[in-house]
C-alpha positions as CSV (number, residue, x, y, z in Angstrom):
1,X,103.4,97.7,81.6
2,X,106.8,98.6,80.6
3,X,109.8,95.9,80.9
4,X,113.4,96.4,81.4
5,X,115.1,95.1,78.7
6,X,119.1,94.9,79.1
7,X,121.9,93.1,77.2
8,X,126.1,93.6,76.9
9,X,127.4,93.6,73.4
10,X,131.6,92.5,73.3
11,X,133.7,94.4,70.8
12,X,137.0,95.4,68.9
13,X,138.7,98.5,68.9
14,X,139.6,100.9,71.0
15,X,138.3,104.0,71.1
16,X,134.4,103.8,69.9
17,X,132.2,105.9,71.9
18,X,129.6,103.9,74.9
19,X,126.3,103.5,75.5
20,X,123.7,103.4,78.5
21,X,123.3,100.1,79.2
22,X,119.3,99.8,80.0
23,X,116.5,100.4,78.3
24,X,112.7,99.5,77.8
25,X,110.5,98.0,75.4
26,X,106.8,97.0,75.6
27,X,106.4,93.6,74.7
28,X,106.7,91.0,77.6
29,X,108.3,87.5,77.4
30,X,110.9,88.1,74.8
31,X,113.4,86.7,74.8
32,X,116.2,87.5,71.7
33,X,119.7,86.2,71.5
34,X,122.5,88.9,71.0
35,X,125.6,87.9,69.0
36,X,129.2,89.9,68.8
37,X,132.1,88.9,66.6
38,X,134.3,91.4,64.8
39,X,137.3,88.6,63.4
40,X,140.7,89.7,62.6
41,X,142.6,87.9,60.7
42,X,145.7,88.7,62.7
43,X,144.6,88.1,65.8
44,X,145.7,85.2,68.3
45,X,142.2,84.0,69.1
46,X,138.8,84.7,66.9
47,X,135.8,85.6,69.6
48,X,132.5,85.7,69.8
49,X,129.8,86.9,72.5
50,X,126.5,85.0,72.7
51,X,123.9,86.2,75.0
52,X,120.3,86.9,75.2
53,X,118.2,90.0,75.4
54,X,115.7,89.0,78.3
55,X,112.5,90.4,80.2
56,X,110.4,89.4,83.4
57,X,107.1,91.0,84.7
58,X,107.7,90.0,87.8
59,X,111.8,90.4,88.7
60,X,113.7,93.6,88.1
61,X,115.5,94.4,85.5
62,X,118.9,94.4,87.7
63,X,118.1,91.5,89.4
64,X,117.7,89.6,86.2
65,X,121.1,91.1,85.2
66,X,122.9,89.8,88.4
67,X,122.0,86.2,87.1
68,X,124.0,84.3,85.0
69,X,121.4,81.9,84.3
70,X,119.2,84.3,82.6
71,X,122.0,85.7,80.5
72,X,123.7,83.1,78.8
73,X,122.3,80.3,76.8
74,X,122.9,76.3,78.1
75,X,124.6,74.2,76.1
76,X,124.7,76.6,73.2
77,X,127.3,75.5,69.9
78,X,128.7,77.9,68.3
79,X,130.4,77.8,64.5
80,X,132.2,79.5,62.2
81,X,132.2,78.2,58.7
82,X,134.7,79.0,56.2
83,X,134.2,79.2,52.5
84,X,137.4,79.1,50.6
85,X,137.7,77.5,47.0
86,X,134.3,75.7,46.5
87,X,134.9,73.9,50.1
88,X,133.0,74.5,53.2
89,X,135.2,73.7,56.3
90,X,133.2,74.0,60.0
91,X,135.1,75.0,63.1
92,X,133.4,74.3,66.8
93,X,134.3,77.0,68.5
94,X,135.0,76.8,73.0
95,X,133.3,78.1,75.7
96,X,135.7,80.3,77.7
97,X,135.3,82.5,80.8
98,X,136.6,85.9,80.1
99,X,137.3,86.3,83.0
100,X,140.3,83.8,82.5
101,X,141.3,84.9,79.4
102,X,141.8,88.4,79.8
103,X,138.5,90.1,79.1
104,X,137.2,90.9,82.6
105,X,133.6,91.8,82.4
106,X,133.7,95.9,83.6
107,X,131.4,96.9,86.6
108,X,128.0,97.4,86.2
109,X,124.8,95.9,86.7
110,X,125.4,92.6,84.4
111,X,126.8,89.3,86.2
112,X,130.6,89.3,86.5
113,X,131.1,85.9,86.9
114,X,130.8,84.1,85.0
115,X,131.6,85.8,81.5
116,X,131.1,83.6,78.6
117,X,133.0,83.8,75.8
118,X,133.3,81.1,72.7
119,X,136.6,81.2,70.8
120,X,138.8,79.3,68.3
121,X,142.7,79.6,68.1
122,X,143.3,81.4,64.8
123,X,146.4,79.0,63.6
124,X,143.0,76.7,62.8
125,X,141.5,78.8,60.4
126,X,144.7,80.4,58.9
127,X,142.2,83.6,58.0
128,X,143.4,85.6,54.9
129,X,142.0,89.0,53.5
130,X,138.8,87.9,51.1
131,X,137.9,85.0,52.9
132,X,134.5,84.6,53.0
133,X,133.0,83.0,57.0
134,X,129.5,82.2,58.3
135,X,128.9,82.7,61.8
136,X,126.3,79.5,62.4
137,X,124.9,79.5,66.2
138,X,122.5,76.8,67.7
139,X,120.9,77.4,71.0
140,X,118.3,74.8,71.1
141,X,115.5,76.3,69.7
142,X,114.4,77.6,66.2
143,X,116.5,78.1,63.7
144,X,120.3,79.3,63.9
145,X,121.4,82.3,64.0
146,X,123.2,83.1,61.3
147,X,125.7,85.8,59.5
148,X,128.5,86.2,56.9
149,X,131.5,88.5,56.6
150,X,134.2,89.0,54.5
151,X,138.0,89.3,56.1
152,X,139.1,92.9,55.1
153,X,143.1,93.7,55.2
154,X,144.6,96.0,57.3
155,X,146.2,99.5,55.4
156,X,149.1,100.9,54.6
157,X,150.1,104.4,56.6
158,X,151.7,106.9,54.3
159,X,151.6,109.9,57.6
160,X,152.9,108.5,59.9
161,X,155.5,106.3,57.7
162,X,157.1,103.5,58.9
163,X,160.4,103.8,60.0
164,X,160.4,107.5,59.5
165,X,160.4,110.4,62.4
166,X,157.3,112.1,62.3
167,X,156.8,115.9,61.6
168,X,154.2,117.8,63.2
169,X,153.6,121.3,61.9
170,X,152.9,124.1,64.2
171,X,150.7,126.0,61.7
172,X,148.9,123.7,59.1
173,X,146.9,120.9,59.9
174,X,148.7,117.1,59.8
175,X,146.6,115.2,57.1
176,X,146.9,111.5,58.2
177,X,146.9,109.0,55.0
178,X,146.5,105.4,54.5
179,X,145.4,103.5,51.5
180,X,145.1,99.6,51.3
181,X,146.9,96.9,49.3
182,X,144.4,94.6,47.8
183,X,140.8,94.5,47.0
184,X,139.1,93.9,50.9
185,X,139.7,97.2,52.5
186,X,137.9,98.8,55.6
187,X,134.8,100.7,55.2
188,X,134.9,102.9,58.6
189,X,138.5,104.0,60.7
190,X,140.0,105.1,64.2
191,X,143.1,107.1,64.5
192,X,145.1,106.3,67.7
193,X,148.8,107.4,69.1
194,X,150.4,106.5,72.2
195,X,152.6,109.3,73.4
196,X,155.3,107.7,75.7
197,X,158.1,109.9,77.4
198,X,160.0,110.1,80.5
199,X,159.8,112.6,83.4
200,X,162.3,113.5,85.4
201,X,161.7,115.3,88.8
202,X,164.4,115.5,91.9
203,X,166.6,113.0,90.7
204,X,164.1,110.6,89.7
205,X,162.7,109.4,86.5
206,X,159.3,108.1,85.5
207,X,158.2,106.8,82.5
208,X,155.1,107.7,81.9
209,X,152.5,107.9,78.3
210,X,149.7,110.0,77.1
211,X,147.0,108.6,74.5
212,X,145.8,110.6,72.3
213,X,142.6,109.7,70.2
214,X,143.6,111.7,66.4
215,X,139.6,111.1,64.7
216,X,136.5,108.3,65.2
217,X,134.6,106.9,62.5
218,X,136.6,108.2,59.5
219,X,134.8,107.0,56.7
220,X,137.8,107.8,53.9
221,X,141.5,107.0,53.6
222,X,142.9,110.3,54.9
223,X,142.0,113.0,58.1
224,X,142.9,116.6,58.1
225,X,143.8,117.2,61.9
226,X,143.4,120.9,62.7
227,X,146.8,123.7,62.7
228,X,148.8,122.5,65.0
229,X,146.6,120.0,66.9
230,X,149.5,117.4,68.2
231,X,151.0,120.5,70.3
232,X,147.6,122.1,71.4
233,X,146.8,118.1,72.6
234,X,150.4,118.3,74.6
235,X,149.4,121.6,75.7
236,X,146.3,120.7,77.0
237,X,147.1,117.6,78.7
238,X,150.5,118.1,80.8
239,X,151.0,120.1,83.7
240,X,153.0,123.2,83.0
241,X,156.3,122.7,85.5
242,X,159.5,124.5,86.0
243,X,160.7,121.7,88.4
244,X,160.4,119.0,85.6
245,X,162.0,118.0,82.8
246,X,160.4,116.1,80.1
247,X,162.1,113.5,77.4
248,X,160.1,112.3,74.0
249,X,160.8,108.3,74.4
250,X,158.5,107.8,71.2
251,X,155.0,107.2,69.3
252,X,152.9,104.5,69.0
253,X,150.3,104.7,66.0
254,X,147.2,102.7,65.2
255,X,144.7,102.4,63.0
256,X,141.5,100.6,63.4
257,X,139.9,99.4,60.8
258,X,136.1,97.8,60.4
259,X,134.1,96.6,57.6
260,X,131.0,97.4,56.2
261,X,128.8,95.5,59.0
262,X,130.4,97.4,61.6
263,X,130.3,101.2,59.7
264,X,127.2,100.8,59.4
265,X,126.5,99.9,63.0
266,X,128.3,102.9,64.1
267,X,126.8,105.0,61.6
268,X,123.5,104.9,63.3
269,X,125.2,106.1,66.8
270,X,124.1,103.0,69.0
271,X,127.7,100.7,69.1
272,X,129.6,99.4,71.5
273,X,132.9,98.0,70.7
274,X,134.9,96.9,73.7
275,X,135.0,93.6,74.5
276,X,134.2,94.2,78.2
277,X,131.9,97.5,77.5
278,X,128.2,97.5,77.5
279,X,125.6,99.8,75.4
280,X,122.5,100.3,73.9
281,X,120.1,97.5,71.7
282,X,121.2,98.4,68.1
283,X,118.8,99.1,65.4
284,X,121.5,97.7,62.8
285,X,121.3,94.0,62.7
286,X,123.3,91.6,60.1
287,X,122.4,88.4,61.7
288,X,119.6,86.2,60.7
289,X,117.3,86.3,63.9
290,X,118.1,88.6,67.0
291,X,120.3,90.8,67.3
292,X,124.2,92.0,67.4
293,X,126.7,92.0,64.3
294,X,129.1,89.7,62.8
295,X,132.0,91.3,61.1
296,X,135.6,92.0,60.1
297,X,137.9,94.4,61.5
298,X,141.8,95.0,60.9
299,X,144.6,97.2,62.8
300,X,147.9,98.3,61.5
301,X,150.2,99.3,64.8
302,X,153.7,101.5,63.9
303,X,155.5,101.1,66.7
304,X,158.6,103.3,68.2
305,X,158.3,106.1,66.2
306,X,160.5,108.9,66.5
307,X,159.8,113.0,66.0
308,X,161.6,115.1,63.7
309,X,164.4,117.0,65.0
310,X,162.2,120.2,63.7
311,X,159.1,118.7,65.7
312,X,161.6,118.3,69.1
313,X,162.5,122.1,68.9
314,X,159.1,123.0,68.2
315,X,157.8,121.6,71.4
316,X,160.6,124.0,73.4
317,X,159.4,126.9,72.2
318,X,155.9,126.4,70.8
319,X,153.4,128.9,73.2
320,X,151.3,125.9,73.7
321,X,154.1,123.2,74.7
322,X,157.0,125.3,75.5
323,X,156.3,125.7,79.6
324,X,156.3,121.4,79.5
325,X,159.9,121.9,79.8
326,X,160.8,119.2,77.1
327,X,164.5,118.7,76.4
């Protein structure tokens, strides 16, 4: 008889591609914790997801979903160790609803409320690039669940560069380059740029932003974006007008960064990555006993940048951008 077997995994970065949430296996009476944590260093708060994969003969898949009880563990502990300098240092980390926190479960068929998260403030463990942590979780029976990372860095963006007013070129392809300052550098990358600009349309103006996802799962330290690709994505995504006239207000750039643990959980085409997303049981596991990945991710943001005065001109008479009626 075939069981429903259904589990949400919490995640990092924007921009990684989502699963089906529901699937089956064969065996009955499993029962298999799931564990998410991707730390960054950076961050104001270091998370992790603990649940548990689950089955019933009897009960439906969604009704088991719908009950909290038979999702999260009781009473479960969860650690992070950190090795630095010969010393081991353990950290209890809090149970949290997510739900308070701002990481709202999204709709579907899993319990909303409520959403457990455990979490540590990141002033406690003062996390630097090369740090070496152990994810150690006890939930009452067998042994722990464990997994160790390494805290990878965050790059350095040579296009876009800070402080500088990006150049898009109508006719060659944009090759986006990074590299990294130390020896802990991501293994796997997502390109991200938030267009903002204002509109203005019978006397009144709204700001508004487009965002526009450059490359996924960029496994070196530079992407060659096809001729002309920043005005074919403007092109493609405003509404030609007469009536209104567009304003650049500026470009916000990211890059996501993820360690080994994590490329190689993407690599096989089964991840998950957003903290409130769900998807499918992954074949890549780097924990001890069940299933889920403990990792290290990183993001460098350039904020505010402007465009080239060559770029501006472009987009008033480029075929692709030119009826957007940017000024």
């Amino acid at each position: 008889m075939q069981i429903r077997f259904l589990f949400i995994l919490l995640a990092f970065m924007a921009g990684f591609s989502s699963c089906s949430n529901e699937f089956e296996l064969i065996e009955e009476k499993i029962e298999t914790p799931i564990v998410y944590s991707l730390l960054d260093y950076e961050a104001p708060y270091q998370y992790v997801r603990l649940e548990r994969a689950f089955a019933s003969p009897n009960q439906s898949a969604v009704e088991l979903a719908k009950n909290p009880d038979s999702l999260y563990y009781k009473n479960a502990i969860v650690n992070l160790i950190l090795k630095r300098g010969g010393v081991d240092q353990t950290f209890t980390l809090e149970e949290v609803d997510g739900n308070d926190v701002g990481y709202p479960r999204q709709d579907g068929v899993f319990a909303k409320e409520p959403n457990k998260l455990y979490r540590i403030n990141s002033a406690l463990l003062n996390l630097v690039p090369g740090d070496k942590v152990k994810l150690e979780v006890n939930i009452g029976e067998g042994n722990p669940v464990t997994a160790e990372t390494t805290i990878i860095t965050k790059p350095t963006s040579s296009f876009p560069r800070s402080g500088s007013p990006v150049a898009f070129s109508p006719t060659q392809g944009d090759n986006f380059k990074w590299n990294h300052v130390g020896n802990f550098p991501g293994s796997i990358f997502n390109l991200r740029a938030v267009i903002h600009y204002t509109e203005v349309s019978a006397g009144e103006a709204t700001q508004k932003s487009l965002v526009w996802d450059i490359a996924k799962n960029v496994s070196k330290e530079n992407f060659l974006a096809s001729p002309g690709e920043f005005y074919s994505y403007l092109g493609s995504s405003l509404a030609k007008s007469t009536s209104t006239t567009r304003f650049f207000d500026g470009l916000d750039y990211f890059i996501y960064c993820g360690d080994e643990n994590l490329s190689e959980f993407l690599t096989i085409g089964q991840a998950n990555t957003g903290i409130t997303g769900s998807g499918e049981l992954p074949v890549y596991s780097n924990l001890s006993r069940g299933l889920g990945i403990f990792g290290s991710k990183a993001q460098l943001s350039l904020l505010g940048l402007g465009l080239a005065p060559n770029t501006i001109n472009e987009l008033k008479i480029n075929k692709l951008t030119k009826d957007l009626n940017f000024q």
